[in-house]
C-alpha positions in Angstrom: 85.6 90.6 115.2 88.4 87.9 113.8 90.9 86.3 116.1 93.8 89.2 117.1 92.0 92.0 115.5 93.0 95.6 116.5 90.6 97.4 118.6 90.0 99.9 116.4 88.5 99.6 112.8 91.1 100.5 110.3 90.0 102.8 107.1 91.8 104.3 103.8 92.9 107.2 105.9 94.8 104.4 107.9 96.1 102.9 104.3 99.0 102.3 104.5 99.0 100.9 107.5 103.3 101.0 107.8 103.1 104.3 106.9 100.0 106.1 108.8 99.7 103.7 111.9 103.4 102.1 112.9 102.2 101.1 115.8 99.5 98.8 114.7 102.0 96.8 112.8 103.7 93.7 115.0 105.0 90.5 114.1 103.7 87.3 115.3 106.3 87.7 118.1 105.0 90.7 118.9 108.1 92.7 117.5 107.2 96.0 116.5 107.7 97.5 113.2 110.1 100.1 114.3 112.6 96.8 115.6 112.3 95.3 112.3 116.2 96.9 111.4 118.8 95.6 109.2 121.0 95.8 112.5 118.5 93.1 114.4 118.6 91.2 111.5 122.5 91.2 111.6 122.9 90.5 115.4 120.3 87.7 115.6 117.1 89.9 117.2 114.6 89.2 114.1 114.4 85.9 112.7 111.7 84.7 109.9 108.8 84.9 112.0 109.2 88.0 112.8 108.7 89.2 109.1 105.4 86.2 108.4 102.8 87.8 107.7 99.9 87.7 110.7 96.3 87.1 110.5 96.1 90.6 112.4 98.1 91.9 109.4 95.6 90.9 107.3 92.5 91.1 109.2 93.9 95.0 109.1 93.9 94.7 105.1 90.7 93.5 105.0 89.3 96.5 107.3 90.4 98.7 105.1 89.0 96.8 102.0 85.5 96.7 103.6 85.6 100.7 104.6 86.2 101.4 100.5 83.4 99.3 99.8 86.0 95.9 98.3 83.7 93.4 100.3 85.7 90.7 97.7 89.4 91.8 98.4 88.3 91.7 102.2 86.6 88.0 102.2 90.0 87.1 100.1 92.1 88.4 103.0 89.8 86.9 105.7 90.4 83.7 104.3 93.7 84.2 103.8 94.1 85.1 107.9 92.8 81.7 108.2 95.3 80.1 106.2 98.0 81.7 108.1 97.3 78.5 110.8 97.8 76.4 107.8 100.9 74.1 107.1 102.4 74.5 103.5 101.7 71.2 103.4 97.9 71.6 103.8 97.9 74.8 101.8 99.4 72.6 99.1 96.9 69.3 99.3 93.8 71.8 99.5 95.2 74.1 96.4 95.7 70.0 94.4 92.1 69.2 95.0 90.5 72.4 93.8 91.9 72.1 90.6 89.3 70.7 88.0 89.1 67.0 87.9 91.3 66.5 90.3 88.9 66.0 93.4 87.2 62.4 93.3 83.7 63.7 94.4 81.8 66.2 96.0 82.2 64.4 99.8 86.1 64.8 99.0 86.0 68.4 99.3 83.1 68.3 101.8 85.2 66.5 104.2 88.5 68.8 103.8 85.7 71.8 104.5 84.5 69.9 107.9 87.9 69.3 109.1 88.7 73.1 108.2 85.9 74.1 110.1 86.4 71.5 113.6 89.9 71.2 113.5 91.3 74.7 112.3 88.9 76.8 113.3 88.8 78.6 109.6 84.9 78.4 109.1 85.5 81.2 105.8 88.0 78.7 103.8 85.4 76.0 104.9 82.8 77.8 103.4 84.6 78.6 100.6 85.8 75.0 99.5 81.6 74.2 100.5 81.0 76.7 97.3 83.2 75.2 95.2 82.3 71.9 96.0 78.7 73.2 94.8 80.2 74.5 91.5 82.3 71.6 90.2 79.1 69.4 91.2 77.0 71.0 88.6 79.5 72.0 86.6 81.1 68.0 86.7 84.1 68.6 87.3 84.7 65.7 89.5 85.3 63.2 86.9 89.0 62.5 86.0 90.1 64.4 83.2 94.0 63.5 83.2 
C-alpha cells in the first residue's frame, strides 16, 4: 500500500470522499476537514498547508479510480502523490525536460529518473520519465529543435 494510505480501501460508494467519509479527509497537519472553517482561517488556526493537497488525499483518489476500473486516472494520481515531496522548483526543471527537444539525450532523463527513484523515493515518476525516455529515443526527439 503507498506511503500514508488509509486502512481501508476506498470505493465509488466512498466518492466523494468530503462528502461520504469526513473523517478520512486531513491535512498534512493532520487538521481534520470539519476544522477547516472560515473562522480558523480568520483567527490564525489554518494556514496553507493545511489546505495542500496530501499524497493520502490522493492515494484516496486513486482507490477509488482503481475500484471503477480507471487503472490510468489512478497511476496519474499515484504519481502525482509522489510529486507532492517535490519542490516547485523540481516539478518545473522535470516538466522543461520532457518537452520535445528539449532534453539533450536519453541519459539526461535517465539520470533525473535515478535520482527520483534514490533520492525521492517516487519509483512511479521514475518509471514514468524511464518510458518517456524510451519514446523520445525512438521517436528522436532528443535533438534540438529550437
Amino acid at each position: 500500500m503507498p506511503h500514508n494510505a488509509p486502512n481501508k480501501r476506498l470505493t465509488a460508494k466512498d466518492y466523494p470522499i468530503a462528502e461520504n467519509r469526513p473523517e478520512e479527509v486531513t491535512g498534512s497537519r493532520g487538521k481534520p476537514l470539519a476544522s477547516l472553517t472560515m473562522e480558523a482561517v480568520l483567527s490564525g488556526e489554518v494556514s496553507m498547508e493545511d489546505l495542500r493537497i496530501t499524497p493520502r488525499a490522493l492515494e484516496q483518489q486513486a482507490q477509488i479510480s482503481k475500484s471503477v476500473g480507471r487503472s490510468t486516472l489512478a497511476g496519474n494520481f499515484e504519481r502525482a502523490a509522489e510529486m507532492t515531496r517535490l519542490s516547485q522548483e523540481e516539478i518545473m526543471a522535470i516538466y522543461e525536460l520532457l518537452r520535445p527537444g528539449r532534453a539533450a539525450s536519453n541519459d539526461s532523463l535517465l539520470d533525473v529518473a535515478q535520482r527520483l527513484r534514490d533520492e525521492q523515493d517516487a519509483p512511479l515518476l521514475a518509471d514514468f520519465i524511464e518510458e518517456a525516455a524510451r519514446f523520445y529515443e525512438k521517436r528522436g526527439l532528443f535533438r534540438k529543435r529550437y
